[in-house]
N, C-alpha and C positions, 0 to 999 in steps of 0.2 A: 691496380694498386695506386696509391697515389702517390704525386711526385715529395721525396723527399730531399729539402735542400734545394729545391730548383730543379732535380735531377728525377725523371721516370725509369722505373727498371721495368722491365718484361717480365709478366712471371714466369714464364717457359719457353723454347726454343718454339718456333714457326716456320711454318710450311709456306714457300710462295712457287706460283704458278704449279700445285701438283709435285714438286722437287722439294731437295733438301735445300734449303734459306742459307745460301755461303756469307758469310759475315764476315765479311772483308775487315783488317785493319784500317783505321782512317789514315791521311798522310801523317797527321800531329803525330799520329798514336806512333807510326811506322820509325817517325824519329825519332823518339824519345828510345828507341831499341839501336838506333845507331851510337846513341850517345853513351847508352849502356856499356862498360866493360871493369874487368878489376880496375882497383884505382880508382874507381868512377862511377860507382852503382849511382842508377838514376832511380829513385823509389821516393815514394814519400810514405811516412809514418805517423803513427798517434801514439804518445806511451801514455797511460793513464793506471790510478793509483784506481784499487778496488777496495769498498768497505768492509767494515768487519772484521776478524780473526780470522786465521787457516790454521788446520789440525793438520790434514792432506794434502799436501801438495795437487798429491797423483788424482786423488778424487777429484779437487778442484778441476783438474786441467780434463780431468774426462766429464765431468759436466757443463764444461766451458767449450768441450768438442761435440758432445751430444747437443748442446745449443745453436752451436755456430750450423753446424751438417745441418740441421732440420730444418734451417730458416735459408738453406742454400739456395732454394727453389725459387728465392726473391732476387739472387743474382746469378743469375746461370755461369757470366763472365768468371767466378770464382769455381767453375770447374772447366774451364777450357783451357787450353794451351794456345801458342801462337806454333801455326804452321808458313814454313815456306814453301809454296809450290813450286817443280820444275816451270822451265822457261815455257811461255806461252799459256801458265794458268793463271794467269793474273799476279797480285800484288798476295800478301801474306793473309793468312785468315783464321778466323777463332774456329777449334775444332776441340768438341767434349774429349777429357781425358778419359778412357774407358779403362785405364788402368789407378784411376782417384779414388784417394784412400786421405781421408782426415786427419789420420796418424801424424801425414807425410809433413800437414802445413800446423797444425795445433801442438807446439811440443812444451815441455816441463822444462823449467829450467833453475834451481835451487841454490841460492845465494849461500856463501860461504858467510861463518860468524865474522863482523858482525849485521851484517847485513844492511850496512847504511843507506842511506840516500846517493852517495857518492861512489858506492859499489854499485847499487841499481843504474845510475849513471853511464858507469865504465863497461856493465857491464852490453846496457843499453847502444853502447858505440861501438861496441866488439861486434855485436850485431848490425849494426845499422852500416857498417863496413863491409858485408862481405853479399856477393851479388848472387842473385836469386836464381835458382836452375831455372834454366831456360826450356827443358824436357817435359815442366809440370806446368800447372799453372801457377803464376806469377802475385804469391802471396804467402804469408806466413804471418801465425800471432802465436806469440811467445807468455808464458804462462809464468809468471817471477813468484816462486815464494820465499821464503825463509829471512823476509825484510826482518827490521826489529817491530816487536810489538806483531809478532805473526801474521804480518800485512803481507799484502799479493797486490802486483801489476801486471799488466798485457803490454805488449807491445804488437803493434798491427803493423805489418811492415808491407805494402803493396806498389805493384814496377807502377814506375809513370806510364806506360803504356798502356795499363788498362785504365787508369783515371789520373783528371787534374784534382785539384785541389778539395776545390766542391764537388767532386763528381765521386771522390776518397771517401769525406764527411759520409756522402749519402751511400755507398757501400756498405761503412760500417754501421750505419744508421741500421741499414736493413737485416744487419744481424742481433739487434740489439733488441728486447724482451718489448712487447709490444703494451702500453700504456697501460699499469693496471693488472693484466696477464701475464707476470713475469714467468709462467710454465707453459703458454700458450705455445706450442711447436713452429709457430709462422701462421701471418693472417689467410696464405691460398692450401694451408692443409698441407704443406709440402713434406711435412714431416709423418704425414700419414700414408704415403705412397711408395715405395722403391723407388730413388733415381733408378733410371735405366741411357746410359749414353747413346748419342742420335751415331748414327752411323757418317763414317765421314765420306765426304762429296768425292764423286769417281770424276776420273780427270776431265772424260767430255763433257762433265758438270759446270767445274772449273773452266773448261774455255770456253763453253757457253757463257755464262756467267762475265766471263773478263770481256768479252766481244761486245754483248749486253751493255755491261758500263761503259767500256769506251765509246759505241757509238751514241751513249746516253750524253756522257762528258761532251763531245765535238759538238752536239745536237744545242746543247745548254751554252759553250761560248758562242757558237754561231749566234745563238737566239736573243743576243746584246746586238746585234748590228739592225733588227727589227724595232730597238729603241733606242734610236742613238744620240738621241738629247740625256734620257736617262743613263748610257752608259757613260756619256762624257763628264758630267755630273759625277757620276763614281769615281770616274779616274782620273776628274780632277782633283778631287777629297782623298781619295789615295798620295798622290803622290802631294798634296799639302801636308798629308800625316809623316809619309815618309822625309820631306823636306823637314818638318818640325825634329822627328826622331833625331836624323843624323846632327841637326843642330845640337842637339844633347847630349850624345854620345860619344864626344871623344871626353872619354874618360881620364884623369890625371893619374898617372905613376904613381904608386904607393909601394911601401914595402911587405903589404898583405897584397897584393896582385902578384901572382908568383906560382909556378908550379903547381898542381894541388898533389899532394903527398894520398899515401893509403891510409893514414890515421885519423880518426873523428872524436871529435871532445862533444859533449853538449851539458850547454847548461841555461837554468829555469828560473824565470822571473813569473810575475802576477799580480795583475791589479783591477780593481772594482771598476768593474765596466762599466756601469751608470759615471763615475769620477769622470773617465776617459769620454763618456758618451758629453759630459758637462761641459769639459774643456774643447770640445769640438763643435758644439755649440754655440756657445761663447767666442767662439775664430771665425764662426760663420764658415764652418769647413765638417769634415766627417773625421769617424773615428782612425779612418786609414792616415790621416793629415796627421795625428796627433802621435799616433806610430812613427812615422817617419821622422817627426823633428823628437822624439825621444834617440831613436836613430842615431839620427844625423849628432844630435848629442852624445851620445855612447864613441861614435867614430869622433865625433872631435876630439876627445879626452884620448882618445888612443894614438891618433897622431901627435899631439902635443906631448903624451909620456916617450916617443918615440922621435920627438923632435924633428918631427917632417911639418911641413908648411899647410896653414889650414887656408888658404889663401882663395882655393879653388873650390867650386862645389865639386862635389864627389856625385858619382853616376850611383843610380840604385835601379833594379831592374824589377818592375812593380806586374805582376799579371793583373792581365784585365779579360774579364769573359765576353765572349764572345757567342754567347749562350741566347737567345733572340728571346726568348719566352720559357715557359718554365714546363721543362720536361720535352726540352725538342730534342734532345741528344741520351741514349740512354750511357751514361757514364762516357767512358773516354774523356778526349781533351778536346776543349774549345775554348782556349785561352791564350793571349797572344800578348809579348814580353814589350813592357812599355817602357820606355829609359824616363828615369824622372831625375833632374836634377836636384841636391840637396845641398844646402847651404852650412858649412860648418865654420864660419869665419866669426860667430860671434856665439858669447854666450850665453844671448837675450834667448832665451826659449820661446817667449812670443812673439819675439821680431821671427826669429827661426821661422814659427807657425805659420806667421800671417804671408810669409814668403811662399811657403810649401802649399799653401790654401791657394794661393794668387798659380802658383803654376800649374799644380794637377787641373784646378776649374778650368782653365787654357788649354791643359791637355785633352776633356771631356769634350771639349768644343768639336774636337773631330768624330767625338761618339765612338763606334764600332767599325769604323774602318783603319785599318791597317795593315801592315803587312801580311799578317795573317792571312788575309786574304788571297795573297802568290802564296806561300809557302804549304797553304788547307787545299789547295788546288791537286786534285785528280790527275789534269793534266801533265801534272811536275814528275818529271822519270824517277825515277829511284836513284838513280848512280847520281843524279844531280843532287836532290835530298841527303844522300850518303857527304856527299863532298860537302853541302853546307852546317848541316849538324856535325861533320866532323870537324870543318873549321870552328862552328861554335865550341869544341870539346878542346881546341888545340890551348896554348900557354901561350899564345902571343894576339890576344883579343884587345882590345882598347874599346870597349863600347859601354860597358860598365865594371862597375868596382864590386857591388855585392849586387844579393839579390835579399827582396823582401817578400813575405806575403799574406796574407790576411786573410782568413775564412770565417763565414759567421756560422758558427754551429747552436745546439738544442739552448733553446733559453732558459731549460728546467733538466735539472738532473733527470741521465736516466739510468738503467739496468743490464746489465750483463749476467745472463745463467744467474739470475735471481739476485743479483751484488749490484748495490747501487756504485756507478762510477763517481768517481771525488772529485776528479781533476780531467785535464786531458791539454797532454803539449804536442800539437803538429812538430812533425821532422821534416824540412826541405831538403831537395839533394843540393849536392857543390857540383860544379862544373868548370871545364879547364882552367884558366887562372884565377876562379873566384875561389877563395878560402873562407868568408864568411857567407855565412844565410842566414836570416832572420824569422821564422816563421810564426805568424799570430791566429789562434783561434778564441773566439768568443764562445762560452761553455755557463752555463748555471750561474751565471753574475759575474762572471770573472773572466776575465782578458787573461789568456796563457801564451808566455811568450818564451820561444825555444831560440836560442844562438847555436847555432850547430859550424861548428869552423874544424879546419884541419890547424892540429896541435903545435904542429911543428910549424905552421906560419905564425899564429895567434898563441903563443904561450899565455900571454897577459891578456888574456879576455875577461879576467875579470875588471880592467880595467874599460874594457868595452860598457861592460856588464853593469857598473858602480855608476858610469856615465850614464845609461838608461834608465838607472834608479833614481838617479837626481833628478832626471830630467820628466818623470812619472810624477815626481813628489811636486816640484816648484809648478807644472802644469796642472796639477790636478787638486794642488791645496792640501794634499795626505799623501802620505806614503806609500808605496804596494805594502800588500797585505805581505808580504814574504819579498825578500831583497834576493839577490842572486844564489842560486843554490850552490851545490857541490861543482865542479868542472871532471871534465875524465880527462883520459889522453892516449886511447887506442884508436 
C-alpha cells in the first residue's frame, strides 16, 4: 500500500524468524499511556460534518461500521489492544483482540431537538472527555445524527498511543472509500476474507524477544564509539538544541496555566488556505508561522480582557516530526515537543509574523535533533519514562503556556461509506496545567481550526476565539469563511 500522509501501514500482521512478530510499544508510544488517566484522556480526534440527508440513523451508523470493519485489514493497529507483560518479557505490546467486535468501537448517537451546531459541540466534549477502555483497542467513532436539516457527523476519537498527529490523519485516511470506488471494500480485498486473530506470543517468545532487543539496543549505543567524530557531532547539536529549548521555556504565569479540570469546551474557526498559504508567503515564512501569530493574537486579547501583562512572550509547545522519510514508521509517534516563543506585546500582526518567521527558521536550524532523541531511546527504563511523563502531566510545569498543532491533510474532498466529508476539525489532548490547545488541519481548501480548552479555566474563549478571527482577517486581507462557532462547557 502506499504511504499515506507520510505514513506506511502494513497490510497484515508478519511472521519474523519462523515466530509470531511481538510488536513491541515504541518508548513515545509507552508514554503517552502514562499520561493517560481520568481528568486527562490523551487521544486525539477529528469531528467532521457528513453530506447529504439522514432518514436512519441506525442504517447510516451500520454502513459506516460495514465500511470501516472491511478496510480494517489496512490498519491492523485498530484491532489490537495494548498488553503488559510480567516482569522479564519485555516492555508492552500490540496483541490482536480475539474478542473484536465493530459494535464495540462504531456506535449511534442521536442528537436531542434541536440539534444545533452547539449541541453537536457539547455533545462532541462530553465525549472527547471521557478515557478510552484500555481492555480493547484504543479507538472509537461516533455516528451523530439528528443535526438540524438531518445532517450527520463522526467523531473519530483515537489514544495518542497508537498515533501522533500525522500518523491519526493517515489511519483515518485508510478507512476512508478509496478514489472513485466509494463501495470498494479496501484496496488489499480485506473485506473479502474473515479476520481471523494471530495467536498471542507465549512467554518464552516474549523473553526471547526482550533479550533479542536489548542486546540489539547495547550493540547500537556501543556502535557510536566506532564513529566518534560523528557522534560528538550529534551531541553536540543535541545539547545546542536542548540549550536553545530551555532558553525558551521558562514560561510566564498566567491565569489559564492552572489545574486542568475534567470538563472540555470546543470550539471552530475556518479559513481559505490558499488566503493563509498568501500571507505566509509574503512573510517569507509557512503557513504554521501565520497560525501562530493569529495565536498569539487570540492570547493577547484574552490577557488584556483579563488584565494580566502582555509584556512577556508566552511559551506555545509546537510538534515537530521526527519522521526521517516518508513511510519509515508505521503509524505511532515520532514527534517531539518544541517550545516556541510567541510575542504578544503588540498588535502589529505583521510585526507579530515577521517576529514568529525570524524564530521558528532559528529553530529549524537544529533540524531533527532534539530531545527526542533521549526520551525515543530503548535504553530509557520504564519507571524513569513513568516519573518523566508524569511530571509533564503534573500542575506545577513552567515550560510552556499552551500547545499548538498543525497537520496537513487530503487537498480534495473525500468519502466516508459513500458521504462525501464537508469539513474536518482535529482535537488535541490538554495536559497537566495547560488548559488551552489549539489544533489545525488543512482539508479540501480550507484551514480548520479547533480551540479545545477546559471551561472552567477559559470561560471567555470566545474572546480567545474573536482575537484569532481578526487576526485571519487583517493577515489574510478577507475574513474566515465562518467566525467562531458554538462553545460547549462539558
Amino acid at each position: 500500500m502506499e504511504p499515506i500522509c507520510g505514513v506506511a501501514y502494513p497490510a497484515r500482521m508478519t511472521t519474523h524468524a519462523g515466530r509470531h512478530r511481538v510488536e513491541r510499544l515504541a518508548v513515545a508510544d509507552i508514554g503517552n499511556l502514562f499520561i493517560d488517566r481520568p481528568g486527562m484522556p490523551f487521544q486525539v480526534e477529528l469531528l467532521a460534518h457528513l453530506d447529504g440527508t439522514v432518514t436512519s440513523g441506525a442504517a447510516l451508523t451500520e454502513s459506516i461500521a460495514a465500511a470501516v470493519e472491511s478496510r480494517l485489514g489496512l490498519v491492523p493497529r485498530l484491532r489490537q489492544k495494548v498488553v503488559w507483560p510480567r516482569w522479564g518479557c519485555g516492555r508492552p505490546y500490540w496483541c490482536d483482540d480475539a474478542r473484536f467486535d465493530i459494535a464495540e468501537h462504531v456506535h449511534h448517537v442521536e442528537l436531542s431537538a434541536p440539534g444545533d451546531d452547539a449541541a453537536l459541540l457539547d455533545l462532541c466534549a462530553t465525549i472527547d472527555a471521557e478515557v478510552l477502555d484500555r481492555s480493547r483497542p484504543l479507538w472509537r467513532l461516533s455516528v451523530v445524527t439528528g443535526l438540524e436539516g438531518r445532517r450527520a457527523a463522526v467523531l473519530f476519537k483515537l489514544h495518542h498511543a497508537v498515533a501522533d498527529g500525522l500518523a491519526a490523519i493517515a489511519t483515518l485516511a485508510a478507512l476512508l472509500d478509496p478514489p472513485g470506488t466509494p463501495d470498494n471494500p479496501g484496496e488489499d480485498g480485506a473485506g473479502a476474507v474473515k479476520w481471523e486473530p494471530a495467536p498471542a506470543p507465549r512467554a518464552r517468545t516474549l523473553v526471547a524477544d526482550n533479550v533479542e532487543r536489548r542486546l540489539r539496543d547495547v550493540a547500537h549505543a556501543l556502535g557510536h564509539l566506532a564513529h566518534p567524530v560523528e557522534s560528538a557531532r550529534h551531541l553536540a547539536a543535541l545539547v545546542a538544541s536542548a540549550r536553545s529549548d530551555l532558553t525558551a521555556t521558562r514560561a510566564p504565569r498566567t491565569s489559564f496555566n492552572r489545574p486542568l479540570g475534567p470538563r472540555r469546551s470546543l470550539t471552530l474557526l475556518h479559513v481559505p488556505l490558499a488566503d493563509v498559504k498568501d500571507a505566509a508567503h509574503a512573510a517569507g515564512g509557512t503557513v504554521n508561522d501565520v497560525v501562530l501569530t493569529a495565536v498569539a493574537a487570540g492570547l493577547r486579547a484574552l490577557l488584556l480582557a483579563r488584565g494580566e501583562s502582555v509584556a512577556a512572550p508566552l511559551v506555545i509547545s509546537v510538534p515537530m516530526s521526527m519522521r526521517t522519510a516518508a513511510g519509515d514508521r508505521a503509524g505511532g509517534n515520532a514527534v517531539s515537543a518544541v517550545p516556541v516563543p510567541v510575542p504578544v506585546d503588540t498588535a502589529d500582526d505583521d510585526a507579530t509574523l515577521s517576529r514568529i518567521v525570524a524564530t521558528t527558521r532559528e529553530r529549524k536550524r537544529f533540524g531533527r535533533v532534539s530531545a527526542y532523541d533521549v526520551l525515543s531511546s530503548e535504553l530509557l527504563p520504564l519507571w524513569l519514562q513513568r516519573w518523566i511523563m508524569g511530571h509533564f502531566a503534573t500542575t506545577d510545569q513552567h515550560m510552556v503556556n499552551l500547545f499548538v498543532t498543525n497537520v496537513a491533510g487530503p487537498p480534495e474532498a473525500v468519502n466516508l461509506a459513500g458521504r462525501r466529508i464537508v469539513d474536518a476539525y482535529p482535537v488535541a489532548p490538554l495536559g497537566g496545567n495547560v488548559t488551552i490547545g489549539v489544533a489545525v488541519l488543512s482539508y479540501a481548501g480550507e484551514l480548520h481550526v479547533t480551540l479545545h480548552v477546559d471551561p472552567d479555566a477559559i470561560a471567555d474563549v470566545d474572546v480567545m476565539a474573536a482575537g484569532m478571527d481578526s487576526a485571519f482577517t487583517r493577515l489574510c486581507g478577507r475574513g474566515p469563511s465562518a467566525g467562531a462557532a458554538a462553545r460547549t462547557g462539558h
